[in-house]
N, C-alpha and C positions, 0 to 999 in steps of 0.2 A: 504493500500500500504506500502512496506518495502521497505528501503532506507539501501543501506550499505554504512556507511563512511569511505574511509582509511585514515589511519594512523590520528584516530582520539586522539592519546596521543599527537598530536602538535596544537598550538596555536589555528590554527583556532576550532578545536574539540570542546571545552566546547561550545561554541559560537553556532556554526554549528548545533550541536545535540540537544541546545536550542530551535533553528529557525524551526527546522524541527520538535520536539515535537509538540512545541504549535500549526504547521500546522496540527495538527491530524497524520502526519506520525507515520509509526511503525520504530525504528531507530536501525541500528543493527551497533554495533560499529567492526570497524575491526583496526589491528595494528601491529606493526613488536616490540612492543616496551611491557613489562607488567606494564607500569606507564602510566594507561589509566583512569584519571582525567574525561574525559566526561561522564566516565560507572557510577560517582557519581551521575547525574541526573538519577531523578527515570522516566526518560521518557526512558531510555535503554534499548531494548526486551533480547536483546544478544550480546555476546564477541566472538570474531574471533582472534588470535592470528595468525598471519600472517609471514612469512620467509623475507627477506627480497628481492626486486629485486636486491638492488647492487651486491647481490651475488647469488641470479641462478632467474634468470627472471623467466625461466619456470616453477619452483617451486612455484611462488608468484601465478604464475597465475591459476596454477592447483587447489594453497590453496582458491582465492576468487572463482572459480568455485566451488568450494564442499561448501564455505561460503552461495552463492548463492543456490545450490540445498538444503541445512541442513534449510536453514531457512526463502525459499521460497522469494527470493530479487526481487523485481521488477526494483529498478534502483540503481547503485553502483555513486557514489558520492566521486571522489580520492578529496583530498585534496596539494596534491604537481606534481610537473612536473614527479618526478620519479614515480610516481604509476601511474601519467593519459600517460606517454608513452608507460609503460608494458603493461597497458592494452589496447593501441593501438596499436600500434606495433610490437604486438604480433603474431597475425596471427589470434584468435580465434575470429571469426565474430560474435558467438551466446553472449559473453561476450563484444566484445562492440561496440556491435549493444543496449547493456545496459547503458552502461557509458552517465550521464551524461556531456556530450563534446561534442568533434567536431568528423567527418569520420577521417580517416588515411589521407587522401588528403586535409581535412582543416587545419588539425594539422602540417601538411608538409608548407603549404601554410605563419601559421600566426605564427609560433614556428622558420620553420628555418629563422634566420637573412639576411641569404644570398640573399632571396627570396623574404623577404617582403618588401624592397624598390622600386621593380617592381609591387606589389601589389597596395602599398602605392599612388607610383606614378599616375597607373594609375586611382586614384580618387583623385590627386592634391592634396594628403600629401604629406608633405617634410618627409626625415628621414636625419639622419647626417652621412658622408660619412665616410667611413675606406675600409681597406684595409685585404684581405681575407689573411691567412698565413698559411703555413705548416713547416713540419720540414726542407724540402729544400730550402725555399722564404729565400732571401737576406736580410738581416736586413736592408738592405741602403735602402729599397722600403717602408719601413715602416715608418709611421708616427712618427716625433720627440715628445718626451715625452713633457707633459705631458699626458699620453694615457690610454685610459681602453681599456682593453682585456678581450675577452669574447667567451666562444665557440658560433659554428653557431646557434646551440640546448642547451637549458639549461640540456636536458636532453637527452645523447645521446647510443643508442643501441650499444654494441662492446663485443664480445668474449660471449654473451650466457647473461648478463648482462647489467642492465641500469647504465651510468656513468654521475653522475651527476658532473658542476664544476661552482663555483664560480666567478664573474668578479671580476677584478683585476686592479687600479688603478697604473702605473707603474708613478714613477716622475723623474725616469732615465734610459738609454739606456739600463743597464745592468736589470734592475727592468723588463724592456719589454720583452726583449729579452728572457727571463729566464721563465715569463708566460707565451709567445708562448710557448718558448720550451715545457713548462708541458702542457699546455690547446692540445697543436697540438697532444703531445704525447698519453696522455688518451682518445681524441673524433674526433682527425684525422685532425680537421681544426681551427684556432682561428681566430678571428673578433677585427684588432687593430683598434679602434677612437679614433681622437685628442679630448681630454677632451673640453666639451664645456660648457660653466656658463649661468647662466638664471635661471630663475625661475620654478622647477621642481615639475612637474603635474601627480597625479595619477587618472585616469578614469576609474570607476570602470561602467561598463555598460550590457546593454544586450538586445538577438531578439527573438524573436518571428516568426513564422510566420505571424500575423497581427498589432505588433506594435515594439516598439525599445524605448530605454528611459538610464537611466545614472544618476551620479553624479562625480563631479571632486571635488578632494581636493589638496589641493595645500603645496606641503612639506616642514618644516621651516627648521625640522634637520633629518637626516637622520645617520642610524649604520651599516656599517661602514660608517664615513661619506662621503659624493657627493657621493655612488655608492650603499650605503646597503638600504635596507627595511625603508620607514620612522619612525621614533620615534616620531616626532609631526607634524602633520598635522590640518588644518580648512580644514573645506566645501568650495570650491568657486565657485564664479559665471561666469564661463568662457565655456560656449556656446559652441565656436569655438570648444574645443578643443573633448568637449561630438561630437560634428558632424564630424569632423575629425575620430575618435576613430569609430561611427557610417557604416560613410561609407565603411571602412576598411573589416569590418563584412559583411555587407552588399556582398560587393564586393568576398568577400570567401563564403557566404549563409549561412554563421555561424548562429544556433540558439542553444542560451544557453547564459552562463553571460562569461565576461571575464575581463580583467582588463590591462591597457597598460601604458607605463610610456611613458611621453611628457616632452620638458623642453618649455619654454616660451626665445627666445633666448635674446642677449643685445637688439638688434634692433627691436625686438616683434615680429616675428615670430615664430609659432610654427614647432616643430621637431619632431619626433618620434625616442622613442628611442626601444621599445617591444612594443607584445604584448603576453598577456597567457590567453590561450582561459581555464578558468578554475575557482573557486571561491578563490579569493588571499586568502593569511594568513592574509591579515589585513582587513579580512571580518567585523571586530568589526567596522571598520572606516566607512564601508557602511551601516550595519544595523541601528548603532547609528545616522547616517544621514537619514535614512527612505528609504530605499532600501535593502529591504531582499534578498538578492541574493542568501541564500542556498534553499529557499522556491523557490523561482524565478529557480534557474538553476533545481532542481528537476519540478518541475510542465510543461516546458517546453519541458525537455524529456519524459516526460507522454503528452505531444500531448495538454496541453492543455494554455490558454491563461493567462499570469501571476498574480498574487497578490502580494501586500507586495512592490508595485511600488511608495512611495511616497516620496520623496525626499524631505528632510527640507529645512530650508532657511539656506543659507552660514554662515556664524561662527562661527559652532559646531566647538569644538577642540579633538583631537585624539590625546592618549598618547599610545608609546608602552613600559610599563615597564620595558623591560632588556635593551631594547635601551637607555634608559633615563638615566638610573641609570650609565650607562657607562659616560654620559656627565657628570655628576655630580662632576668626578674629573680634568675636565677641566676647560679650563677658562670659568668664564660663569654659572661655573655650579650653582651660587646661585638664576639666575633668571631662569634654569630648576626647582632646587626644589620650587620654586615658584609657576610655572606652575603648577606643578606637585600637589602640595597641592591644589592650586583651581583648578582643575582639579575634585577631590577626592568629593569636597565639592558641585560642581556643577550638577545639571540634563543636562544642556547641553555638559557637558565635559564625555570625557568615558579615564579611564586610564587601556589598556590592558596587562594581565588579571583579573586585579585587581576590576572593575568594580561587582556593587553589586548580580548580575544576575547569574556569573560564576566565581567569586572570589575562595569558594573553589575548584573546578574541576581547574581552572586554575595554583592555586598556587600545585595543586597536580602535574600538567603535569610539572611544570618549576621545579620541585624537582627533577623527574624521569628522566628529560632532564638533570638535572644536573650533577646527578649522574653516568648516562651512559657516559656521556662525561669522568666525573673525572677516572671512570673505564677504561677507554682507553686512560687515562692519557694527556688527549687534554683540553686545553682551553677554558673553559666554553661563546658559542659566543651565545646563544639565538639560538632558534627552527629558524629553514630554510623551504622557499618552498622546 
């Protein structure tokens, strides 16, 4: 069986095309980018260099079809919200009818924001309240800062192309106001909530048609921080929030792995803040806890009943390299690089992608990411879903 992965020159790649070697897969790497790190494992059949969706959808998608027919793909395996929406949202049903994921109607279901607290609800998840904006909504209706903003879709279809946007931490009126404007501008709708604190939960899980299972990690610091991808996380032992995250699925008929961010609020309840029905970038954080979720989300779209479902015991630690390294000049930063060193030295600690398994392919991809950044003269911020 051949698996194609996109856009395996980011973070999850090395990791991913590991997980799915050792499963006997045949792996065919696909990319928009030519600093494809993963193609260093000798487990790689073939390279697919790929157009980008942000700039003609229909092009990407004609390119993973001819990927598909050149090298006989049985299941395509995106790796970010912008390739798993092209190639749902696309129209072409023989294409992903392959993917991977969820139908077009689960993806509507558990992607857009607007929609999932009606979801949520109706199986007794909480989610935290905000207030839907466009270019016309009255700034006075919006919530007082301190606020994130965030489109409805992390990844949304507009003018022939996928527009993907970032959430946005606003700590003043003018800070908000100014994200709506851009977030409403490029995807039509923005999503303001009052910033809320507690103890934030990521739940990496997944269905089957005959069973369901998970693991939660609980995140200490996070880049950028309270709103970015975490940089250190533990394993924890929080039930609730795996059953929570479960029902969700359930309730949409979702089968495959997904992953959804929870905060634990002051008063202990849990909230929901996503979900993405798709294998995260910090896939390292699940495997290295004993939940193979690339193995897991392929085997499930092949129809069949998962492996690689074991999940450790809670106080495995997750480091994510470029994130950390950002903390480092904060305050604070000498008990990260602490972390960080026993991290290195430990079997229980994984620091991504530095970890001894995908170390070189990884430190390949955070070059090529570098690079392309400094070539377009932008900020060097770490690989993104």
């Amino acid at each position: 069986m051949s698996v194609l992965v996109l856009q395996s020159h980011l973070r999850p790649g090395p990791w991913v095309v590991r997980s799915l070697t050792d499963a006997g897969f045949r792996v065919v790497s696909g990319s928009t980018r030519p600093f494809v790190g993963a193609s260093l494992s000798g487990g790689v059949a073939a390279s697919a260099r790929l157009p980008s969706p942000a700039d003609d959808l229909h092009r990407f998608v004609a390119a993973v079809r001819e990927a598909v027919r050149r090298e006989s793909v049985d299941v395509i395996l995106p790796l970010t919200e912008t390739t798993l929406a092209a190639l749902i949202v696309d129209g072409d049903d023989d294409i992903a009818a392959m993917v991977a994921g969820p139908t077009p109607a689960q993806y509507e279901l558990l992607s857009d924001k607007g929609r999932l607290p009606e979801l949520a609800a109706g199986v007794g998840v909480a989610t935290l309240a905000g207030v839907v904006a466009g270019p016309a909504a009255p700034c006075a209706a919006l919530p007082a800062p301190p606020v994130v903003v965030k489109p409805l879709a992390s990844a949304t279809l507009q003018h022939g192309a996928v527009v993907y946007e970032r959430p946005v931490l606003a700590l003043t009126e003018t800070e908000r106001d100014r994200a709506v404007a851009r977030i409403a501008a490029t995807t039509g709708r923005a999503l303001v909530q009052p910033f809320a604190s507690g103890a934030r939960l990521h739940v990496h899980a997944w269905r089957s048609r005959g069973a369901a299972g998970g693991l939660v990690t609980r995140v200490r610091r996070s880049w950028p921080p309270e709103i970015g991808m975490a940089s250190a996380a533990t394993v924890a032992d929080e039930p609730d929030a795996l059953v929570a995250v479960s029902a969700i699925l359930d309730a949409a008929d979702y089968r495959g792995v997904a992953s959804a961010d929870m905060i634990r609020l002051d008063d202990g309840r849990l909230a929901l803040h996503d979900v993405n029905p798709r294998v995260p970038f910090s896939v390292a954080e699940a495997i290295f806890g004993g939940l193979d979720t690339p193995r897991i989300a392929v085997q499930i779209a092949l129809g069949e009943e998962p492996e690689g479902c074991r999940p450790g015991p809670a106080g495995r630690d997750y480091h994510w390299a470029s994130g950390e390294i950002r903390w480092l000049t904060r305050r604070g930063g000498g008990v990260v690089a602490r972390e960080l060193a026993d991290a290195l030295m430990r079997r229980d600690g994984t620091v991504d992608p530095l970890s001894a398994r995908v170390a070189v392919q990884g430190v390949v991809d955070l070059m090529g990411t570098a690079v392309a950044r400094l070539s377009r003269r932008r900020p060097f911020r770490g690989s993104r879903r």
